[in-house]
C-alpha positions as CSV (number, residue, x, y, z in Angstrom):
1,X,0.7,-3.7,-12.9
2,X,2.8,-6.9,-12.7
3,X,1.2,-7.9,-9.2
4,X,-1.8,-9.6,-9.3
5,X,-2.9,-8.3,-6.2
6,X,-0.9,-4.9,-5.1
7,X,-1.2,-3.4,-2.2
8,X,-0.7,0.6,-2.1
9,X,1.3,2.2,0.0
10,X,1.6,6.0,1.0
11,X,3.7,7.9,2.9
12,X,2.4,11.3,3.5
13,X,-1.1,13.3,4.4
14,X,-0.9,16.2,2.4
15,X,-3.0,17.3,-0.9
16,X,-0.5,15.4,-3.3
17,X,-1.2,11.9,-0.9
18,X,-5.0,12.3,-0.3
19,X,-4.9,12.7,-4.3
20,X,-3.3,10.3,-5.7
21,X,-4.9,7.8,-2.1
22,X,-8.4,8.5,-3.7
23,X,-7.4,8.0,-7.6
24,X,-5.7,4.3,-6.6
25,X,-8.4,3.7,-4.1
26,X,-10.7,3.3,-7.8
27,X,-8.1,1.4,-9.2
28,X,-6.8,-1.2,-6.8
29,X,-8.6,-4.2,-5.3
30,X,-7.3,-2.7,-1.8
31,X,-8.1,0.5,-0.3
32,X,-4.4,2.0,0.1
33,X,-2.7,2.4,3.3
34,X,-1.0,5.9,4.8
35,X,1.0,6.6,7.0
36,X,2.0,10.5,8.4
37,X,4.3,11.1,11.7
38,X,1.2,12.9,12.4
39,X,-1.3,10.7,13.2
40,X,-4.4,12.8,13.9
41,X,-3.4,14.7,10.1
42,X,-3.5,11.2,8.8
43,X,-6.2,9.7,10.2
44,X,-8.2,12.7,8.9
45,X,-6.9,12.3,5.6
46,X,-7.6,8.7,5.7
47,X,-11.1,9.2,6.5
48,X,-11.1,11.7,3.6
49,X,-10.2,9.7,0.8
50,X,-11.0,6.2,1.8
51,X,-7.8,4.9,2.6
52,X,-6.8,2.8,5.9
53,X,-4.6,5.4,8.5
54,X,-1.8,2.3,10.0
55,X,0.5,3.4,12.8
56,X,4.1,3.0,11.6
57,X,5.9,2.9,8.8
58,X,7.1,-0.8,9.4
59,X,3.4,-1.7,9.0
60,X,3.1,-0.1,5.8
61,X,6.4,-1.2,4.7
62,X,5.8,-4.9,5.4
63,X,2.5,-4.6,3.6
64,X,3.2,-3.1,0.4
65,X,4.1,-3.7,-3.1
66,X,3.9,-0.6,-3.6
67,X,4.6,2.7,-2.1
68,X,4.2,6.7,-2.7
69,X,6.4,8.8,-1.0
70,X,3.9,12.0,-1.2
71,X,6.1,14.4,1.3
72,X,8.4,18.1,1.3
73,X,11.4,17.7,-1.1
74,X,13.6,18.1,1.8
75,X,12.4,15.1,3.7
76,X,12.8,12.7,0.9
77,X,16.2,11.7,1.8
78,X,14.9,11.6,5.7
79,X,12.0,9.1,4.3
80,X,14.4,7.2,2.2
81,X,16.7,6.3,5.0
82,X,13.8,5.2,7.7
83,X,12.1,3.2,4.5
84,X,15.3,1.3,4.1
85,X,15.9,-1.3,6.7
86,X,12.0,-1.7,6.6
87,X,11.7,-3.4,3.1
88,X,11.2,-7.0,2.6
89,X,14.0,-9.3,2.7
90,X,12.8,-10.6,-0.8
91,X,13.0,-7.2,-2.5
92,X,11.0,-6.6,-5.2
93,X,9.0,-3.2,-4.0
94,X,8.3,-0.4,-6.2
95,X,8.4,2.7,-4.7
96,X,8.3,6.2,-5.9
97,X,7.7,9.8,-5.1
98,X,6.1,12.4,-6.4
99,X,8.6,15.3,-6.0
100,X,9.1,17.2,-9.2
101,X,12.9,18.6,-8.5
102,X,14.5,15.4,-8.1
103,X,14.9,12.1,-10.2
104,X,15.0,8.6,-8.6
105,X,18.4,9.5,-7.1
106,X,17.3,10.0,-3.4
107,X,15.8,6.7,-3.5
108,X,18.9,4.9,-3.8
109,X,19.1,3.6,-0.4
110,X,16.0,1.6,-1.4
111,X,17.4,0.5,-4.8
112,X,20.6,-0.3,-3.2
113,X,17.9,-2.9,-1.5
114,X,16.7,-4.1,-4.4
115,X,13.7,-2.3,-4.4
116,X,12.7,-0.9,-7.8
117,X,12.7,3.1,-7.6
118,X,11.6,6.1,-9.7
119,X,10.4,9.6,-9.5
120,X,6.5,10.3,-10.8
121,X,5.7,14.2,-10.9
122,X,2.5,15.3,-11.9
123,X,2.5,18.3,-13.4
124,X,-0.1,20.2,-12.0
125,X,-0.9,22.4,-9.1
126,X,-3.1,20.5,-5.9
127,X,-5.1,22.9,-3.9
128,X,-6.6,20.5,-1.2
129,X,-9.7,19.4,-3.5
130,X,-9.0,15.8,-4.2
131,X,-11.8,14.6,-6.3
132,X,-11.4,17.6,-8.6
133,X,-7.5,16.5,-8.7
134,X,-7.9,13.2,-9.5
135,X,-10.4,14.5,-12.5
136,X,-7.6,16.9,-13.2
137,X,-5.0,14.1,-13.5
138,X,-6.4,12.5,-16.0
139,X,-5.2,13.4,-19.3
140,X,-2.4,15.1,-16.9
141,X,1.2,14.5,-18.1
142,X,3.5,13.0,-15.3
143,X,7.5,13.5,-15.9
144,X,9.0,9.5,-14.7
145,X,12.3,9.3,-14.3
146,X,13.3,6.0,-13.6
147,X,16.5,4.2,-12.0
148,X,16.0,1.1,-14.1
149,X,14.6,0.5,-17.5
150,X,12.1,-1.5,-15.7
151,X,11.5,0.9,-13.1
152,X,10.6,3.2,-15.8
153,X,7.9,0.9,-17.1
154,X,6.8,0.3,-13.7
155,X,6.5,4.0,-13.4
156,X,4.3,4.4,-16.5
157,X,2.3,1.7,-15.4
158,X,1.0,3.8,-12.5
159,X,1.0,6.6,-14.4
160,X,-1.7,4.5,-16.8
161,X,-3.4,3.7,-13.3
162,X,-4.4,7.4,-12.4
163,X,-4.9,8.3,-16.5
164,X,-2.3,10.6,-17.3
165,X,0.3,10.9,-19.9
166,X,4.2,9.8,-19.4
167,X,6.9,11.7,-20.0
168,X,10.5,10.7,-19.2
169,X,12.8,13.5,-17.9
170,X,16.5,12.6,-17.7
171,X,17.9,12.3,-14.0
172,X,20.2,15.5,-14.3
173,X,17.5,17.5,-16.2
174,X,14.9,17.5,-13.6
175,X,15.8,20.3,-11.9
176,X,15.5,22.2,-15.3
177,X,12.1,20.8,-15.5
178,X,11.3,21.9,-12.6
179,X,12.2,25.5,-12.6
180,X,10.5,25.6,-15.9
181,X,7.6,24.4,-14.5
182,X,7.4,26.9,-11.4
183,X,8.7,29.8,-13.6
184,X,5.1,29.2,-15.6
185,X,2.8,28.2,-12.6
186,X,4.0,29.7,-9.7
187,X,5.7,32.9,-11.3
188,X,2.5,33.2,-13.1
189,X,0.2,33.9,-9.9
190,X,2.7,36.2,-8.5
191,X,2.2,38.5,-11.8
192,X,-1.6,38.1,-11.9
193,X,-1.7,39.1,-8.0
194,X,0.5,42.1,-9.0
195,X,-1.7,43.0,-12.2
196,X,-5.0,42.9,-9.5
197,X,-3.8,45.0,-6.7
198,X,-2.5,47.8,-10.0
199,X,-5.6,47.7,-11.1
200,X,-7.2,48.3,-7.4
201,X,-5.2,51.2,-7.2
202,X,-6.8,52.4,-10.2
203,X,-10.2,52.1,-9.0
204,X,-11.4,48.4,-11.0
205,X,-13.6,46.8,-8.8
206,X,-13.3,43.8,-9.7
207,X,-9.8,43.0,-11.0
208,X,-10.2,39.2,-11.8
209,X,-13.0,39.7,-13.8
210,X,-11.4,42.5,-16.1
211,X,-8.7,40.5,-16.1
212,X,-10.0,36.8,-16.8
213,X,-10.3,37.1,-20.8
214,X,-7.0,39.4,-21.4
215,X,-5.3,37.1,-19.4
216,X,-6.6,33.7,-20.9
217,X,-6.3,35.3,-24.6
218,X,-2.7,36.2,-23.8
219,X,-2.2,32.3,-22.2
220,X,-3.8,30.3,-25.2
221,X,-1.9,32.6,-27.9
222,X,1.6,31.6,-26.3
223,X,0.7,28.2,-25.7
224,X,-0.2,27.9,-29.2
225,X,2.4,29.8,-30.7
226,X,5.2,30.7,-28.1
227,X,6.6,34.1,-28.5
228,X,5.5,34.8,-31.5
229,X,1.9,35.0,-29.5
230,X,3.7,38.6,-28.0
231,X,1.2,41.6,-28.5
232,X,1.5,45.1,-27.0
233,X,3.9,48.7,-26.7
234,X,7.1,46.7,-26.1
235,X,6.3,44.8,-29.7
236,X,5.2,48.3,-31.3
237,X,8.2,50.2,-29.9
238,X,6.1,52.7,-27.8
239,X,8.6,53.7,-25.6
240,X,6.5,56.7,-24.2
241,X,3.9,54.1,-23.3
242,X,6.3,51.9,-21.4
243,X,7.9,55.4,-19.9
244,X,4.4,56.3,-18.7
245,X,3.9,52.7,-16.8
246,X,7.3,53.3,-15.1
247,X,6.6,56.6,-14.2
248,X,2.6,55.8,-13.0
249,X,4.3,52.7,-11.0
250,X,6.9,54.9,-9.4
251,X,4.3,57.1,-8.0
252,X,1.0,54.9,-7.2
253,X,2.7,51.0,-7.2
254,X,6.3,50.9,-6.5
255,X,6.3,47.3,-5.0
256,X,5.5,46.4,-8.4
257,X,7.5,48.5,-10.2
258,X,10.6,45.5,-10.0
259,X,8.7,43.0,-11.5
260,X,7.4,45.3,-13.9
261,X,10.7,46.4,-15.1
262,X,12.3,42.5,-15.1
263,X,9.2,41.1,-17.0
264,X,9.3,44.0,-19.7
265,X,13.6,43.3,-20.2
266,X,13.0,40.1,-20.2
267,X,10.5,40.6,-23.0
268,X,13.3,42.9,-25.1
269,X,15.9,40.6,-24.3
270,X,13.6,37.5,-25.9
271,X,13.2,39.8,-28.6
272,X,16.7,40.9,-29.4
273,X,17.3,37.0,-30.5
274,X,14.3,37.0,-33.1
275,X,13.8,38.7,-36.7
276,X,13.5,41.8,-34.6
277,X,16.9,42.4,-33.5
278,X,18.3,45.3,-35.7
279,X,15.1,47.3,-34.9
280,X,16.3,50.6,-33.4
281,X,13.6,51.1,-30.8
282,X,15.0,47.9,-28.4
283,X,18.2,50.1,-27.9
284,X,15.6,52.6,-26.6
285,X,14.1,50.1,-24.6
286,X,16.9,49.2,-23.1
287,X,18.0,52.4,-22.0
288,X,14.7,52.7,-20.4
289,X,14.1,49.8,-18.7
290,X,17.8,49.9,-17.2
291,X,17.4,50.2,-13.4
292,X,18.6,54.1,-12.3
């Protein structure tokens, strides 16, 4: 970092802030500071991670070089506009947050006040274990968008500070990264939770266990490979097999039955735009999987 001596600054007391508060609190000569609206949340979290709990924002704001904005997307602009009249008269603050739908574009109160700005979203799911997360982040990659070339650098800088990997994201392409992100992370436990309570139905004990290396195969193969990874009846054609999951749904598991059904078209539909697409049997598919 530029400063010689920087002190950290985070606004929030939730699993993203007590995070990244114990990965800088290794880092920095200072131990940060935090600040919540609720105070017993972050004097808890304080105690947690061995960062210093202050009372009000004007505190923090008056003290930092720089400062994390670790909240709810919807509050960012809420944060943004109480930061504001805070800042230093002399400028010169970096501050960021960690939100993963938006660029550095809800900061701009702040960079309208000559504080440098940027948005630094690590991609990667917090569960409330902070020393495991800030194991996890390294080697993480973080998509930076930046309102400035230099707040871009600044950006990576902290980024290099918590040992991840930057990546810039355009301003109006985060969104897109974004849903891409939750359509693999968070879409992903809603079709493993589906796949247990099935297999429940059907008796299995233990569904995460009978699941764990299908599940993991299937993962690595598309992440090395992509589509092409696919295996299964919808590849093979075997519309009698896909017929017989409908059917068995409909009868023992109908509130999965929707997913089911949008997964598997999805899966035709991804097919119908590779070398497959003359092969008869999608057509059957189709016809199929369309809803009665």
């Amino acid at each position: 970092m530029s400063d010689a001596r920087p002190q950290l600054g985070i606004i929030g007391a939730g699993r993203v802030a007590q995070a990244l508060a114990l990965a800088f609190a290794s880092q920095l000569p200072a131990p940060p500071l935090l600040f919540s609206k609720d105070r017993v949340r972050s004097d808890a979290a304080a105690r947690t991670v061995g960062a210093v709990a202050v009372p009000d924002l004007a505190q923090l704001a008056d003290r930092c070089d720089i400062v994390a904005i670790a909240v709810s997307d919807d509050a960012l602009d809420e944060v943004a506009a109480s930061l504001t009249p805070l800042l230093r008269p002399t400028g010169g603050a970096f501050i960021f947050h960690v939100s993963g739908r938006s660029g550095a574009a809800p900061l701009d109160p702040l960079r309208r006040a000559d504080a440098l700005t940027a948005a630094i979203h690590p991609a990667m799911t917090f569960t409330g274990d902070p020393e495991n997360e800030v194991a996890r982040m390294t080697g993480a990659r973080f998509a930076v968008t930046g309102s400035t070339p230099d707040a871009t650098e600044r950006a990576k800088a902290v980024v290099g500070l918590l040992g991840g990997i930057a990546v810039e994201i355009a301003e109006d392409r985060r969104a897109l990264y974004h849903a891409a992100l939750c359509h693999a992370s968070n879409h992903l436990v809603t079709l493993i939770a589906g796949a247990a309570h099935a297999l429940e139905s059907a008796g299995i004990d233990d569904p995460p266990a009978l699941l764990a290396p299908l599940v993991r195969a299937a993962l690595e193969n598309s992440l090395a490979h992509g589509f092409a990874g696919l295996s299964g009846p919808l590849l093979r054609g075997d519309t009698q097999t896909i017929a017989g999951h409908l059917e068995t749904l409909r009868a023992h598991d109908p509130d999965l039955l929707p997913a089911y059904r949008a997964m598997a078209q999805a899966t035709v539909d991804a097919l119908k735009h590779g070398e497959m697409a003359a092969f008869p049997h999608l057509a059957a598919l189709d016809r199929l999987l369309a809803v009665p």
